[in-house]
C-alpha positions in Angstrom: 6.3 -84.7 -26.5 6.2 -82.6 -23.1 5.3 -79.1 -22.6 7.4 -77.1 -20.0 5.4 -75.2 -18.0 6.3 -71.8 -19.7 5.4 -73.3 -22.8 2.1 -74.9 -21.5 1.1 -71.0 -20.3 2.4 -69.7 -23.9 -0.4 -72.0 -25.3 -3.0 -71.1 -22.6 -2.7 -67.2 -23.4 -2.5 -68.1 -26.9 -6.2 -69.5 -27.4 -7.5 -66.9 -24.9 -6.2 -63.9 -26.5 -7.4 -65.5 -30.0 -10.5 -67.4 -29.7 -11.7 -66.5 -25.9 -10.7 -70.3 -25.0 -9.7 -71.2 -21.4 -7.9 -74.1 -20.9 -6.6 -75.5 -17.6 -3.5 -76.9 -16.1 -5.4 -80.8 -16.1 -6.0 -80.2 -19.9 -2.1 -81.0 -20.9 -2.9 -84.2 -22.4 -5.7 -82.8 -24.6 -3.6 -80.1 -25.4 -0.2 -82.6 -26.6 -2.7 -84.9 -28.5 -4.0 -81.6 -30.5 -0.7 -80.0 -31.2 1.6 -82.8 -31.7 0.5 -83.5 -35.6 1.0 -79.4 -35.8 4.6 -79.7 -34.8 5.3 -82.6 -37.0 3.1 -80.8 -40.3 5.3 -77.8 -39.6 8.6 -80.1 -40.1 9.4 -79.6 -36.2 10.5 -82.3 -33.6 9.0 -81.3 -30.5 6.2 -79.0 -28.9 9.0 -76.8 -27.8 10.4 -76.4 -30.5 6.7 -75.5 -32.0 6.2 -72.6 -29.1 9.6 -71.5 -29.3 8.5 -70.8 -33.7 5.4 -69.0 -32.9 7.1 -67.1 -30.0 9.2 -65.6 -32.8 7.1 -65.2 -35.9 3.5 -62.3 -35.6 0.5 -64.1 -35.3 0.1 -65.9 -38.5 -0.7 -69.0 -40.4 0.8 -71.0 -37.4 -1.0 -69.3 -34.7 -3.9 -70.5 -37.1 -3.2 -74.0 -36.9 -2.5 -74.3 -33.1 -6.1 -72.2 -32.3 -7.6 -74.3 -35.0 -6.5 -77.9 -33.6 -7.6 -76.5 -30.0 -11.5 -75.9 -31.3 -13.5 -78.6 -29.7 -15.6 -80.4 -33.1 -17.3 -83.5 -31.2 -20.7 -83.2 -33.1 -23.5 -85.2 -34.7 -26.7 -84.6 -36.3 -30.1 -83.6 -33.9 -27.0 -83.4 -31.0 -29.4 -84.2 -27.7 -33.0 -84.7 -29.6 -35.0 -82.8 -27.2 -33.9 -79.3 -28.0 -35.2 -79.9 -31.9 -38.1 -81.7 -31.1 -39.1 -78.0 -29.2 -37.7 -76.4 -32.0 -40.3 -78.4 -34.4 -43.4 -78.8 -31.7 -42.9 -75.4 -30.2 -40.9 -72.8 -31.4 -41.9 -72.9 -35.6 -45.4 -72.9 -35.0 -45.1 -70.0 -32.4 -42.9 -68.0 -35.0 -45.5 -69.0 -38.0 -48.6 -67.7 -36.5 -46.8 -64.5 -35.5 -45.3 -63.7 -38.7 -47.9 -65.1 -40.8 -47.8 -62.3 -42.8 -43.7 -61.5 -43.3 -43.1 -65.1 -43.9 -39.4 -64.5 -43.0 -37.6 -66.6 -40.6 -33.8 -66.2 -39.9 -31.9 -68.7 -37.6 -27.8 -68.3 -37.1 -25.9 -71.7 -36.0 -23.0 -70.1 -34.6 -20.1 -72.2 -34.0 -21.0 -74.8 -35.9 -18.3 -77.3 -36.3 -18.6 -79.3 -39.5 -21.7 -78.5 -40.2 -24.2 -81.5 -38.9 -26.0 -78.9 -36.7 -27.1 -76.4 -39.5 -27.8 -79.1 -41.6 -30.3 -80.6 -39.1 -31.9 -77.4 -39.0 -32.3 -77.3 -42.6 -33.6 -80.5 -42.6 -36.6 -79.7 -40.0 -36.8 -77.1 -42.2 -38.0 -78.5 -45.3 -39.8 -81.3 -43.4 -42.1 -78.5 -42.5 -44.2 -77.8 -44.9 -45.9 -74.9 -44.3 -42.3 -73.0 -44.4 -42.3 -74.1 -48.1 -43.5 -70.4 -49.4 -41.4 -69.0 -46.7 -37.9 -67.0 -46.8 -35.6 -68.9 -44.6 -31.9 -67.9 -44.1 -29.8 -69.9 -41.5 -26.6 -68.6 -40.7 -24.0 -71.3 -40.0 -20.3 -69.7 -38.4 -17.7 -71.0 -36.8 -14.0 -70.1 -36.4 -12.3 -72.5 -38.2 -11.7 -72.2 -41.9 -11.0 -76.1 -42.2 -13.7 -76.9 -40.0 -16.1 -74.5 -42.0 -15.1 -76.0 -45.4 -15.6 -79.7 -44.1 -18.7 -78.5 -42.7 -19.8 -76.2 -46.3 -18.9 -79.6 -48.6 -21.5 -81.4 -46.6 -19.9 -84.6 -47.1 -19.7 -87.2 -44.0 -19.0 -91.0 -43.9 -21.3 -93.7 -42.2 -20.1 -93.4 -39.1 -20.9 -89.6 -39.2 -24.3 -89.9 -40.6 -24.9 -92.8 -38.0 -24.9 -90.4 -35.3 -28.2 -88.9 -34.7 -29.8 -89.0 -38.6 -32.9 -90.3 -39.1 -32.9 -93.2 -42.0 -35.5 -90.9 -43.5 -33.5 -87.9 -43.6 -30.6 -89.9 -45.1 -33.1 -90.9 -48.1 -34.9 -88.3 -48.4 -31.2 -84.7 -48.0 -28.7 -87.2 -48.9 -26.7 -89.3 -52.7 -24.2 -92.1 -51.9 -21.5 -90.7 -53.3 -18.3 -93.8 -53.0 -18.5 -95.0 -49.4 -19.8 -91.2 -48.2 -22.5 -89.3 -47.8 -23.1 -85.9 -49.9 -25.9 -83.0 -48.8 -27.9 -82.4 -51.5 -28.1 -79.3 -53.2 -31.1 -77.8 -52.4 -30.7 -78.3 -48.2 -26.8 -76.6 -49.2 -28.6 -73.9 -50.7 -30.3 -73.0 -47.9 -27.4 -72.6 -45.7 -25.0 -69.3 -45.7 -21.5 -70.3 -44.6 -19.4 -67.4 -42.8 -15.9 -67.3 -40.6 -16.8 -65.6 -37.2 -14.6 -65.8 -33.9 -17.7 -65.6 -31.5 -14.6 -63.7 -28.7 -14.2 -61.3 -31.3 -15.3 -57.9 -33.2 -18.7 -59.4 -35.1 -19.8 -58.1 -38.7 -22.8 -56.5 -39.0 -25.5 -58.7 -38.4 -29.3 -59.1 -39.1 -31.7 -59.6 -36.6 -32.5 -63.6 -36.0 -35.6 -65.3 -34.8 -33.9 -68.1 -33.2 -29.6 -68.2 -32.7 -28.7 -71.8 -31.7 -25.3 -71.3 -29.6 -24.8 -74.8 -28.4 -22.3 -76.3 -26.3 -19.7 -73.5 -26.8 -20.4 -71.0 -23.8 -18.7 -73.7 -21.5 -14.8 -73.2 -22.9 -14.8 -68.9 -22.5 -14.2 -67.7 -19.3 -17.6 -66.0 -17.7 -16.4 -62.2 -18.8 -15.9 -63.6 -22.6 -19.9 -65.4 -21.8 -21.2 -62.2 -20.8 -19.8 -59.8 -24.0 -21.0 -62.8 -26.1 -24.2 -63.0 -25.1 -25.1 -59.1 -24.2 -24.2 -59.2 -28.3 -26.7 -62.1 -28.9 -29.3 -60.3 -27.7 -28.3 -56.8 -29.6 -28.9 -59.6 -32.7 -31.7 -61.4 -31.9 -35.9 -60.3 -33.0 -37.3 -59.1 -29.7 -39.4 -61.7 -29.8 -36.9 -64.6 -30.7 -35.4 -68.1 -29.1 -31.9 -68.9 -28.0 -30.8 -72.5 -27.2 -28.0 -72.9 -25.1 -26.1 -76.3 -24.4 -27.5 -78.5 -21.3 -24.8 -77.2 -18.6 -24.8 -73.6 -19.7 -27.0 -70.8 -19.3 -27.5 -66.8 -19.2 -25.9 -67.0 -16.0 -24.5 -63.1 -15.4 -27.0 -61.4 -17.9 -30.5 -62.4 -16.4 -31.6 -59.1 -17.0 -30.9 -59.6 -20.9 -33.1 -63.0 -20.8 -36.3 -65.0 -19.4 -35.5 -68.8 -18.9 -38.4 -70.7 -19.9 -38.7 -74.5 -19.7 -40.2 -76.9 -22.6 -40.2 -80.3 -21.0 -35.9 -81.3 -21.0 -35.1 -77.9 -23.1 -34.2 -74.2 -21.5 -34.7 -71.4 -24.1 -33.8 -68.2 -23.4 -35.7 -65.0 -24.5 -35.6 -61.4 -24.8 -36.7 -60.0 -21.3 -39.8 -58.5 -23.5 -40.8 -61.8 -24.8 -44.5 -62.9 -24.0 -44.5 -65.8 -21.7 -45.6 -69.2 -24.2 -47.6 -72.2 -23.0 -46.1 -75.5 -23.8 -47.3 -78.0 -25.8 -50.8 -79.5 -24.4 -51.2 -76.2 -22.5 -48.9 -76.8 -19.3 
């Protein structure tokens, strides 16, 4: 299946009008591998004849499925290491002396896929265990409703849980359920699943310790960055933690955030933010 040019463009305005999602001209084989088996679901022949349908109909269940299939899901659980191991070894124990009294800690996984990124935060979670007669809420959002509901089953196969879990963690959060993997209860419990299209209008939202926005910044174009993250900050406790993806950064709101560097991690704080000492005081 070939896309004309006009049609390729179509597509391009498409996912930038509706998710903030920039895709170039080099991307046409991404973009025929994604939207071929939404043609052929919809009963249609070809990708033109797929454009030519949604040029006709209002943005609807279609539109849907094309923005859907363009969201980027490559994932696994504890994606990179280093930026949990600060999260564990830094960040928690900064954030439990400082609200030893509150005992509330709120984290928001935003865009998060099917769900192995929230879930390893749960998991750190309750391997802490002086967070065990604390209130933890983790947000987990992302854009797709079929990606959400994979990701709010909490059900992967081996190959899934092969990437990035701890054999421990398997034991300890996870039942063999036929030849997959199931999330127990209690770590779902923990979790608060919500639809949220990080380019557009966001609910209300309460103010989070920590907002893990990973490995999403780099598809928006640097105006869409920008909004986004002027809005993080609006969200985030004035004293809180944002990790970023390895190639992205605050770039174009530096006055909204202090880089600070934890051996191979970059978090990003509120400008008012004290200044912390890494682990072993350097």
């Amino acid at each position: 299946m070939i896309l004309s040019a006009s049609d390729y463009e179509f597509v391009q305005k498409l996912l930038l009008e509706r998710s903030g999602i920039v895709i170039s001209t080099e991307q046409e084989y991404l973009v025929r591998s994604r939207l071929e088996p939404v043609a052929k679901q919809a009963g249609l022949s070809n990708l033109h004849d797929l454009v030519e349908l949604l040029r006709k109909e209002s943005f609807g269940p279609l539109h849907c499925q094309v923005v859907e299939a363009m969201t980027t899901n490559e994932t696994s659980f504890l994606r990179d290491g280093h930026p949990f191991e600060t999260f564990t070894q830094t960040v928690l124990p900064e954030i439990m002396a400082r609200k030893s009294r509150d005992k509330t800690l709120r984290i928001w996984s935003a865009a998060c896929s099917t769900g192995q990124e929230p879930y390893s935060i749960a998991m750190l979670v309750a391997d802490t265990p002086n967070l065990a007669t604390w209130k933890v809420t983790i947000l987990a959002t992302d854009l797709s409703r079929p990606t959400l509901t994979k990701a709010q089953q909490g059900r992967y196969n081996a190959l899934e849980v092969g990437r990035g879990l701890p054999p421990r963690f398997l034991t300890r959060f996870f039942d063999r359920v036929d030849n997959n993997f199931q999330v127990r209860d209690s770590l779902r419990a923990m979790i608060e699943w919500k639809l949220l299209n990080l380019s557009e209008r966001w609910p209300v939202l309460p103010h989070f310790d920590v907002v893990f926005m990973r490995n999403v910044l780099i598809y928006f174009e640097p105006a869409t960055n920008k909004a986004i993250l002027t809005k993080v900050k609006k969200i985030m406790h004035p004293q809180g933690y944002l990790f970023l993806g390895t190639t992205e950064n605050t770039f174009g709101v530096a006055n909204e955030f202090v880089t600070h560097t934890y051996g191979k991690t970059m978090l990003y704080r509120p400008v008012l933010a004290p200044r912390m000492s890494a682990p072993g005081g350097s």
